[in-house]
Every structure is written in C-alpha cells, then in structure tokens.
N, C-alpha and C positions, 0 to 999 in steps of 0.2 A: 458359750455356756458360762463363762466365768466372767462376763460384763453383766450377763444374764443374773447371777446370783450376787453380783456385787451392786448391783442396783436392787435389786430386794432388799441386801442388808442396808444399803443408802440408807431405802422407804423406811425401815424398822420393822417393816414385815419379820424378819429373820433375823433376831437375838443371840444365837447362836454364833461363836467367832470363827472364822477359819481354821481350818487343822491346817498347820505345817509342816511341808515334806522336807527329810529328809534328804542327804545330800546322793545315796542311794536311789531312793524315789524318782528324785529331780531327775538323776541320769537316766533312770528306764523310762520316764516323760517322754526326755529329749529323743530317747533315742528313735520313739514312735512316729514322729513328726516327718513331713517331708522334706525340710531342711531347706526352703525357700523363701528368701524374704525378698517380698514382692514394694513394687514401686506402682500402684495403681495410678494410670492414665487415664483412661477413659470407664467412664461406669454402663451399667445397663447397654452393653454391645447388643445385646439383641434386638432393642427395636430400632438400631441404625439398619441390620440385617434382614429384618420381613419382608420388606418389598422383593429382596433378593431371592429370599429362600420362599415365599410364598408360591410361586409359577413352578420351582422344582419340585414342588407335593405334588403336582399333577403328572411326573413322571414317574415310573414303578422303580421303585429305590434298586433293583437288580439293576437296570440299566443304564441308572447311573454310574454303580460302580465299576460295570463291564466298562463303560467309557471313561471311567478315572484310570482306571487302572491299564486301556489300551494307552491313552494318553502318557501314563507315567512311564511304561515299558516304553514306548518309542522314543520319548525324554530320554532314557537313559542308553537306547540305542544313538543316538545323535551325541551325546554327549562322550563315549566312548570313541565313535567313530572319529567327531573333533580332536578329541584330547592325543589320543594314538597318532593322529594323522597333522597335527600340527607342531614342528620341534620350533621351540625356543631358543635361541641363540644368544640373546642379551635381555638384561630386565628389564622390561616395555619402560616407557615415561610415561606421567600421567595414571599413577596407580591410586590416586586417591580416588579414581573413579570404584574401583573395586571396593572398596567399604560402604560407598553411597548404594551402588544397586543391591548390594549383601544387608544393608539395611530395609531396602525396600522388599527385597525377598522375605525377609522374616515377617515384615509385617504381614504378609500375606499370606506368609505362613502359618501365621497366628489366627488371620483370619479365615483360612479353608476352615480351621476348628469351629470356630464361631460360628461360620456358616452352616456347617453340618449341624452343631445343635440348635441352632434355631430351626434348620426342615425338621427336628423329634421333636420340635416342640418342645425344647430345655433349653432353660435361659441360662447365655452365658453372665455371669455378675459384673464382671470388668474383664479389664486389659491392658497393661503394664509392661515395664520390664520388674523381671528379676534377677535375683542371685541365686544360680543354683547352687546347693552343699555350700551357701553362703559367697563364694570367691570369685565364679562364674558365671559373666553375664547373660542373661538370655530374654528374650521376649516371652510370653504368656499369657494366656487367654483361661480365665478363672471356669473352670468346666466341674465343677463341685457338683452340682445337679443333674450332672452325666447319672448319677445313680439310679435315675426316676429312667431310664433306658431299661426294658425290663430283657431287652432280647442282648444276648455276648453281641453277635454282630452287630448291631447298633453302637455298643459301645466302642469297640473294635471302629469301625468306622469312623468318629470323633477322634480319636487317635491318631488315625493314620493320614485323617485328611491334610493336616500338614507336611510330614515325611513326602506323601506323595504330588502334591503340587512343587517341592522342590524339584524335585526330576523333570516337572516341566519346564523347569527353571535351569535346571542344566541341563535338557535340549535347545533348549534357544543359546545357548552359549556357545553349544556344539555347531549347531550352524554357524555361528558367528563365525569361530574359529577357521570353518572350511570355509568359508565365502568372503570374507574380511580381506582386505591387504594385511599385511605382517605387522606393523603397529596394533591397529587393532585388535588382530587372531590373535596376538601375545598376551593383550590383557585378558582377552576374552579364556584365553589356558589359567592363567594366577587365577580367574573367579571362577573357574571349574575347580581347581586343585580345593582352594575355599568354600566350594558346594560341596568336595565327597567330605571333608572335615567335617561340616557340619550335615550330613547324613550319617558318618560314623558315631558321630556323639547324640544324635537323635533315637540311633536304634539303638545306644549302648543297657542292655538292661541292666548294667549295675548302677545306673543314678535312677533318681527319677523323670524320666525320659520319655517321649513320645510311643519308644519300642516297647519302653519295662510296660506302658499304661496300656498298649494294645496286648500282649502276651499275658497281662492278667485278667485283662479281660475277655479276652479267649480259654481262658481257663477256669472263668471264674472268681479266682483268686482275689483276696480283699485287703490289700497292705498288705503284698509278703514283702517288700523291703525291709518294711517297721516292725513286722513281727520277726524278724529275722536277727535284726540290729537288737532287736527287747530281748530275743533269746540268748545272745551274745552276751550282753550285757548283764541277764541274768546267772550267765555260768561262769562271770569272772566276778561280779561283787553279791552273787546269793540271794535277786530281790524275791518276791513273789512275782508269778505267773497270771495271768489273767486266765479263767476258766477254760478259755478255747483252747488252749495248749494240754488239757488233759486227755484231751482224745486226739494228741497226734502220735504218732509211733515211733518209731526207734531209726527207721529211717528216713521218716520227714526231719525229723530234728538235727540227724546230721546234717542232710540236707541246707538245712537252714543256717548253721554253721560255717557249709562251706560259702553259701551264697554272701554271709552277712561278712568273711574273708574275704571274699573278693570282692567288695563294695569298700568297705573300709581300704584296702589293697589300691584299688584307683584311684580313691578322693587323694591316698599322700601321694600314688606316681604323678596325678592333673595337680595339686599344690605344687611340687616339685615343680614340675613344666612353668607353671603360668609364675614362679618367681624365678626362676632362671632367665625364662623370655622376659621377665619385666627389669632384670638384671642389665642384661646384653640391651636392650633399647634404650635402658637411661646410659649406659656404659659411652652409647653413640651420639646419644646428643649430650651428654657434659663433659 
C-alpha cells in the first residue's frame, strides 16, 4: 500500500505530502507486523505445484486428511518407539549428514504448505528463507491469500500441512534407528532429538508459527499476536487504539496482556539461547 501511494505521488496525481509518524506511532506500527524478514527464493510456487495438486481435487478433502493425519500419528509412533529403544553411547561421526537432511525436510515442509494451497485454489506468492522475530532462521512459503479460504478448516489445514508431514519425517528416522547398525541408528537419534526441536518451535504459539497460524484460525482470530503487542505497547506509551478494540472487554484485554508477556518473555529467553549457542561455537573453533 505504500509503493502504491508512493508511485501516485511519483505520477503527481497526489500533491499532498506524507504525514510523518511519530516516534510513538512508528512503535505501534512495528508492533503490528509479523516480524519476519524474508529472503524470497522462488516466485509463483504454485504453478510449479498444479500438476501435483490437480489429481488430489478428485479426492474428497475428509479423506485426505483421515490419511495425513493416520500417516502423521504413525510417524510419531515409530519415531518414539526408535528414539526410547535406541541408547547412544558416543557422538556418531559424520554428523554433517544431519543438517543436510533437516534442510531437505524443511523444504518439504514448506512445501506440504504450498501444496495444500494450491488444491484451495490459493496461490502461494513465493518461497524463501527467513528471519523469524528477525534472529531465527527459518524456511517459508508466502501463504498471504490463505485469506480467500472462506471455511476455519481449510485454513487450519494450510497450517498444519507442514508440522505434520514432519512426523512422517521423524517416522522414517525411527525406523532407521531400530533397523540400522549403531553408526547409523546414532545419527539417525541426533536428527530425531533435531525433529522434536523443530516441532516444538512449530507449535510454539508465542511467535508466529505454524501452531499460533492454525489455532487462529480455528478460532477465527485475525492477528492476535499484533493486536496483542499494539495493546501492550499502547498501555506503556498511551498511543491511540484502532476502533476494533472498543468492543473488547475487560477480560480479552487482560488477556491480551498476558499473551503479548509471554511472546515478548520468549523472543529475550530464544535471543539469550541463540547468543550463548553462537558464544560456545565460536569459543570452539578460535
């Protein structure tokens, strides 16, 4: 919207100069935002995904997701069963293998999303990495147009399609582990302990996350992270409110309080974390 009006005032259509915000303003901006600054890779995923997603319109979307989701509960049965049933004894060799296939899982991870909105018939824009809350890397598949989903479970679905093609991803690991000789089953345990991490932080609904995007949309809900953080922000520097907030009550707005506590509360414990860890690694090789 704001290339949009900056190119009108280019043309001279719009004579009128910018109003500028406040250093207040700016803050209740920011706080709105998703807080992901993306690295776009690939444009227009969705017609790499037609052919793909074209044959699965002809099955009845329940039975799809009866079958994702037997799929995923068995993934996580196997991979439990592995992880319990195989002990470690020494740090496997050959662990660079473990970041290569954790990269290939994500990409696919990215892509169950992709795929899902292409069978609704909602184009995904691109596909990249990004920064989540700026510090943390992550994969992503631009799913903006999810909005045009007019049913929760539809939405809900595009969500989750990634979280759960991981579990099929740490069932195959869990085989690994039980069937492997012990080199192998070793590594195959480090990229499971590295699969629940990154399911932990998938469902974490205090960032913007695969869990927080399916539970809002289960609910309906529309940015409560960013209304959340705007409310915060408006109870410690006084800004104005946008009209939606006059019709919440006394205890959504706690509410929202304590939610936008505990998001703020993560981003400094995961900052902490990830320079401590980048601490102790350069500590090791200098």
């Amino acid at each position: 919207m704001a290339r949009l009006f900056h190119d009108i005032r280019q043309s001279g259509f719009l004579a009128e100069p910018p109003v500028g915000e406040g250093g207040r303003e700016a803050t209740a901006r920011f706080a709105r935002r998703e807080h992901m600054f993306r690295f776009p890779l690939i444009k227009n995923v969705g017609r790499y995904l037609e052919p793909v997603s074209a044959p699965l319109r002809s099955v009845p979307p329940m039975a799809l997701i009866v079958a994702w989701l037997i799929l995923a509960a068995t993934g996580v049965g196997l991979g439990v069963a592995g992880l319990t049933s195989t002990q470690v004894t020494s740090m496997p060799s050959n662990l660079w293998v473990v970041p290569l296939i954790m990269i290939v899982q994500i990409a696919v991870h990215e892509l169950a999303h992709a795929v899902v909105c292409q069978y609704l018939r909602v184009p995904a824009r691109e596909a990249g990495v990004a920064l989540m809350l700026y510090f943390l890397p992550v994969g992503y598949v631009d799913r903006t147009d999810s909005y045009r989903v007019r049913s929760r479970s539809g939405r809900v679905m595009i969500a989750m399609a990634g979280p759960l093609s991981d579990q099929i991803w740490f069932g195959a690991a869990g085989v690994v582990a039980l069937t492997a000789p012990d080199p192998v089953a070793h590594i195959a345990v480090v990229l499971m302990v590295c699969q629940i991490l990154l399911t932990v932080m998938n469902f974490n609904p205090l960032t913007p996350s695969d869990g927080y995007h399916a539970i809002t949309a289960a609910l309906g809900i529309i940015n409560m992270r960013g209304n959340a953080l705007l409310y915060a922000v408006h109870l410690v520097l006084r800004t104005p409110l946008p009209t939606n907030f006059d019709a919440k009550g006394r205890t959504e707005r706690v509410w929202l309080v304590v939610y936008a506590m505990g998001c703020l509360g993560f981003v400094a414990v995961a900052l902490v974390a990830v320079v401590r860890a980048a601490g102790a690694y350069l500590g090791v090789f200098l």
